[in-house]
C-alpha positions in Angstrom: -21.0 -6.2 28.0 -17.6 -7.8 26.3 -17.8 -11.5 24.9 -16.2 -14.1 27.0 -16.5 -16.3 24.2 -17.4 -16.3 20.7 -17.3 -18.9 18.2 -17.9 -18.5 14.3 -18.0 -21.6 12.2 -16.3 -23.8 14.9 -16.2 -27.5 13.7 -14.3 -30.0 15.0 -13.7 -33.1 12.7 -11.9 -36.4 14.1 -11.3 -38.9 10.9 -14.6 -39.3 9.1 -16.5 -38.3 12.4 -17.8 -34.6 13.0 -18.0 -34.0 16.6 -18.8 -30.3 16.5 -20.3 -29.1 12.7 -19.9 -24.9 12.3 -21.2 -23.8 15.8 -21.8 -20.4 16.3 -22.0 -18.9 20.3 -21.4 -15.8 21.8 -21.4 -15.9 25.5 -21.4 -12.0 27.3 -20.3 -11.3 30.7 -22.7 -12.1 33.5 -24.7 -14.8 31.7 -25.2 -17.9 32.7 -25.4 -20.7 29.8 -26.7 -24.3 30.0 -25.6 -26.6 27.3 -28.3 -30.0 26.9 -28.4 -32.4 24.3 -28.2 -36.3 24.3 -25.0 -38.2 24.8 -22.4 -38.0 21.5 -24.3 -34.9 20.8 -21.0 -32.8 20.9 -21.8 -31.3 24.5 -18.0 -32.0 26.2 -16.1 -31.3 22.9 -17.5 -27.7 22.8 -16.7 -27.4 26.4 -12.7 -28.4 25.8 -13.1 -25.7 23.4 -14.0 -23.5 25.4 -11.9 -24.4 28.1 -8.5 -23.6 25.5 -7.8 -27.7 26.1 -8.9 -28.5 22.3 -8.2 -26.0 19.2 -11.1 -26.3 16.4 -10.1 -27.8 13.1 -12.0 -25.4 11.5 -14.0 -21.7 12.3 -12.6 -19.0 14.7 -12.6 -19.7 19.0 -12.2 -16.7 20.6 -12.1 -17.1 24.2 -11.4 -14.0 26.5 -10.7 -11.8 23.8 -7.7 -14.0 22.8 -8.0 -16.5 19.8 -7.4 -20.1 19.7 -4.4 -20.6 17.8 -2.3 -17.6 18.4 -2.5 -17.2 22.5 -0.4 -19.1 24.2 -3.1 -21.6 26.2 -0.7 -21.6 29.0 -1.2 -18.6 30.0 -4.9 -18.6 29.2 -6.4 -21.3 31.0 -5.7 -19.4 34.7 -8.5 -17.4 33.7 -10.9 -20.1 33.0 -12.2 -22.5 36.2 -13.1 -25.6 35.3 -14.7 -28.6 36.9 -14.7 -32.1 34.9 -14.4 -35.6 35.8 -11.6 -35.8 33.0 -10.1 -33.2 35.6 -11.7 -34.8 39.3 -9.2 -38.1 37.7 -5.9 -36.8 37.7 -6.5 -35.4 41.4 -4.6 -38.5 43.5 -6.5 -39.5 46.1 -4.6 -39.3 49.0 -4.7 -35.5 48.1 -6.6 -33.3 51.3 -9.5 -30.8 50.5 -7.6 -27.9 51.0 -4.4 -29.0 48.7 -7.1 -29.5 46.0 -8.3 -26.3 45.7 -5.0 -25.0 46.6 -2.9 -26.0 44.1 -5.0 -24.7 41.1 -3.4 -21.3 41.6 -0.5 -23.2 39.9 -2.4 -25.1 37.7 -1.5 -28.6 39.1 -3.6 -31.8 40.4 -1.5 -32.4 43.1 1.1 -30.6 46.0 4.7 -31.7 45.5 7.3 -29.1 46.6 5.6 -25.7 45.2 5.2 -23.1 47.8 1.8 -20.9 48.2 1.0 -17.8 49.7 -0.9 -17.9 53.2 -3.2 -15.6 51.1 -3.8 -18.6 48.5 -4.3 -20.8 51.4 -7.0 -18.4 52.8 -8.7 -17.8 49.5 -9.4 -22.0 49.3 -9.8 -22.1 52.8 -12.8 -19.5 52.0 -13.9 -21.3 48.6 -14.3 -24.5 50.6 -16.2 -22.8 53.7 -18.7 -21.3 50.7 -19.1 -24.5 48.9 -20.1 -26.1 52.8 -16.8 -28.3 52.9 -14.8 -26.1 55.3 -14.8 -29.1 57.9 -13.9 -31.7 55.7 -10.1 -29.5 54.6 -8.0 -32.2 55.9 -9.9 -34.8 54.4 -8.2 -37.2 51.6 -10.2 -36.6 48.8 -10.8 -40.1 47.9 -12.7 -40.4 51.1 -15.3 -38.0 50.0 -19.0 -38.7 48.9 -19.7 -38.0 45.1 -21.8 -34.8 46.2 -18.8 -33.7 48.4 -16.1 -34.5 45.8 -18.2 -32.5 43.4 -18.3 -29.2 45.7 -14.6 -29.7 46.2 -14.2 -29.8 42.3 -16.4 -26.5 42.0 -14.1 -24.7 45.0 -11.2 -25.5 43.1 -12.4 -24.1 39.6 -13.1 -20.6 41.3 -9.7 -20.9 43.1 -7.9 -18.4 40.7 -10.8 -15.9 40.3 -11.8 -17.0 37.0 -13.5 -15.3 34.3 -15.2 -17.8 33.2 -16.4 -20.8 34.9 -16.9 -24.5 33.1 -18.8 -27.1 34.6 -19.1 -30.6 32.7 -22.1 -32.5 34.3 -22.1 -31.3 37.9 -24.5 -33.4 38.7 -23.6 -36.7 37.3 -23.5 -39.5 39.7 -25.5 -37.3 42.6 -28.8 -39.5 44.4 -31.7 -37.1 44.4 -30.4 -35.1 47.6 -27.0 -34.2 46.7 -28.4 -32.8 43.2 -31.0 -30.7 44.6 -28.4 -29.6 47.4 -25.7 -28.9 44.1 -28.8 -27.2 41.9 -29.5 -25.0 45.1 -25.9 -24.0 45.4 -25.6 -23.3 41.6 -28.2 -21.3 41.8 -27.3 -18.8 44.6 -23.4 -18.7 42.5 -25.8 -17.7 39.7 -27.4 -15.1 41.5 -24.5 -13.5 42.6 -23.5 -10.2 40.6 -19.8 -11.0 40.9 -19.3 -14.2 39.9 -18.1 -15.2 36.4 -20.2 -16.2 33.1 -20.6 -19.9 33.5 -21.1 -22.1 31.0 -22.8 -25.9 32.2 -23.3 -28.9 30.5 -26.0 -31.6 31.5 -28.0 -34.4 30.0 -30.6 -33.3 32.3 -33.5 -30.5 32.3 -34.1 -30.9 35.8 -30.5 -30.1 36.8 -30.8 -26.6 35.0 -30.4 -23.8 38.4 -32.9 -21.3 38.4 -31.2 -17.9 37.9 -29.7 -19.1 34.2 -30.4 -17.3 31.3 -29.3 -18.7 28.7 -29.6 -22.2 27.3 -28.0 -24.0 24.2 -29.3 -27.4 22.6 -27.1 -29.7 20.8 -28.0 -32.8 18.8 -25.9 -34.7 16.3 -22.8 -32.1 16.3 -25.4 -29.5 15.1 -26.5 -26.8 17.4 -30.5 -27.2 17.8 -31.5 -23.8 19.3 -29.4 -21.3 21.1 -30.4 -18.1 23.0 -32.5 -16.7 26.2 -33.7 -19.6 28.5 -37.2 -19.4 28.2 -37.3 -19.6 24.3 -35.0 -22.4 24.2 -36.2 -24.4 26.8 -39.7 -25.3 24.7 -41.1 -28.7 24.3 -40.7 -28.3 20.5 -37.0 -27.4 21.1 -36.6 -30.3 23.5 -38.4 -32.8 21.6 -36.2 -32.5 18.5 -32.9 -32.3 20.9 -33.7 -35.9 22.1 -35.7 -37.0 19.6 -38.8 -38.1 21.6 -42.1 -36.1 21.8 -41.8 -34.5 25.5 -43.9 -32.0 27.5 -42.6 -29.4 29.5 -43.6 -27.9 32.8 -41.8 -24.9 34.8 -42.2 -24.5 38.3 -40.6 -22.0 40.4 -37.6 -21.9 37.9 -37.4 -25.7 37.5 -37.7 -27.1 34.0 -39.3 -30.7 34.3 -39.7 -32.8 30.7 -41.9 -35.8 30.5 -42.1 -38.1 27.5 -45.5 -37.2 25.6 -48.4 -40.1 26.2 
């Protein structure tokens, strides 16, 4: 298996604040990574790295078998699929379901006067059907639920056949139903032998899809533990990540952490 990504030394310094402090990560194809740590803990600035939208200030990024700094990111970021609310923003709202996954095989938020292939209109038409949002293709996106805006979001990031897929807190802002129906839809993407390494960030154990296999813990700009799920994933591990003594349970592939009484 090639790397999809592989970072040596990668820090990331802004004034006298380290966000990222020498992170190393290789990420093969086929796995399936979740990033945790507590908020500020450097979670969404590794992710912009890793997305070719932020260059390191110091250390190697190579993403894709290109390196930061002497690819053009241009033509790079086509071949990553990404889903953020930094993204979800700059989509207008008027925007229907099908123009927003559409238009990502140009690399654009919204449709102006671009033309696209029947063939790209399929393809979303297809994305949107998988992600259970067929129906809703000449919504306004603005009109959507939070769970359906999200599965939108997710249909777009796969638009151009990515190979690799980012997803910055899926989950946040989901009631109980929606996450579970988003966790249960991760999960069978994760499952899937053809779909690309994907890399997601939460706050939250319980949002963690079974069928990942890999899990990386950040805390303070320093990477905590980092490496096959079930090694990670400990109680000692996840009590130094968010500094609180925790216990952990696993049931049928669900990770569940309660504070320690």
């Amino acid at each position: 298996m090639s790397d999809v990504l592989e970072l040596a030394a990668v820090s990331v310094v802004r004034g006298a604040k380290t966000l990222l402090n020498k992170v190393d990560w290789q990420v093969k194809e086929g796995e399936r990574w979740v990033i945790l740590g507590p908020n500020g803990a450097g979670k969404t600035t590794l992710l912009q790295i890793a997305a070719a939208r932020l260059h390191p200030t110091s250390g190697v990024a190579g993403i894709l078998e290109e390196i930061l700094g002497s690819v053009d990111v241009f033509e790079l970021r086509p071949r990553i699929g990404l889903s953020s609310a930094a993204l979800a923003n700059q989509i207008p709202g008027h925007e229907t379901v099908l123009n927003v996954v559409v238009t990502a095989a140009y690399g654009v938020t919204g449709r102006w006067r671009e033309g696209y292939e029947k063939a790209d209109e399929r393809r979303a038409f297809r994305l949107l059907n998988d992600w259970g949002m067929g129906p809703f293709l000449n919504r306004a996106f603005a009109s959507l639920s939070e769970g359906e805006r999200k599965r939108v979001q997710i249909a777009r990031a796969l638009m151009t056949d990515p190979e690799l897929l980012l997803l910055d807190e899926p989950a946040a802002g989901l009631d109980l139903g929606g996450r579970e129906d988003l966790v249960h839809r991760l999960s069978e993407l994760a499952g899937d032998e053809s779909a690309p390494a994907i890399v997601l960030v939460t706050h939250h154990l319980e949002e963690v899809p079974p069928g990942f296999t890999h899990a990386m813990l950040l805390r303070d700009s320093n990477v905590v533990a980092a490496g096959p799920l079930a090694g990670v994933l400990t109680a000692e591990h996840l009590s130094k990540t968010f500094g609180v003594e925790l216990d952990v349970t696993v049931n049928a592939g669900r990770y569940t952490a309660t504070a320690r009484r």
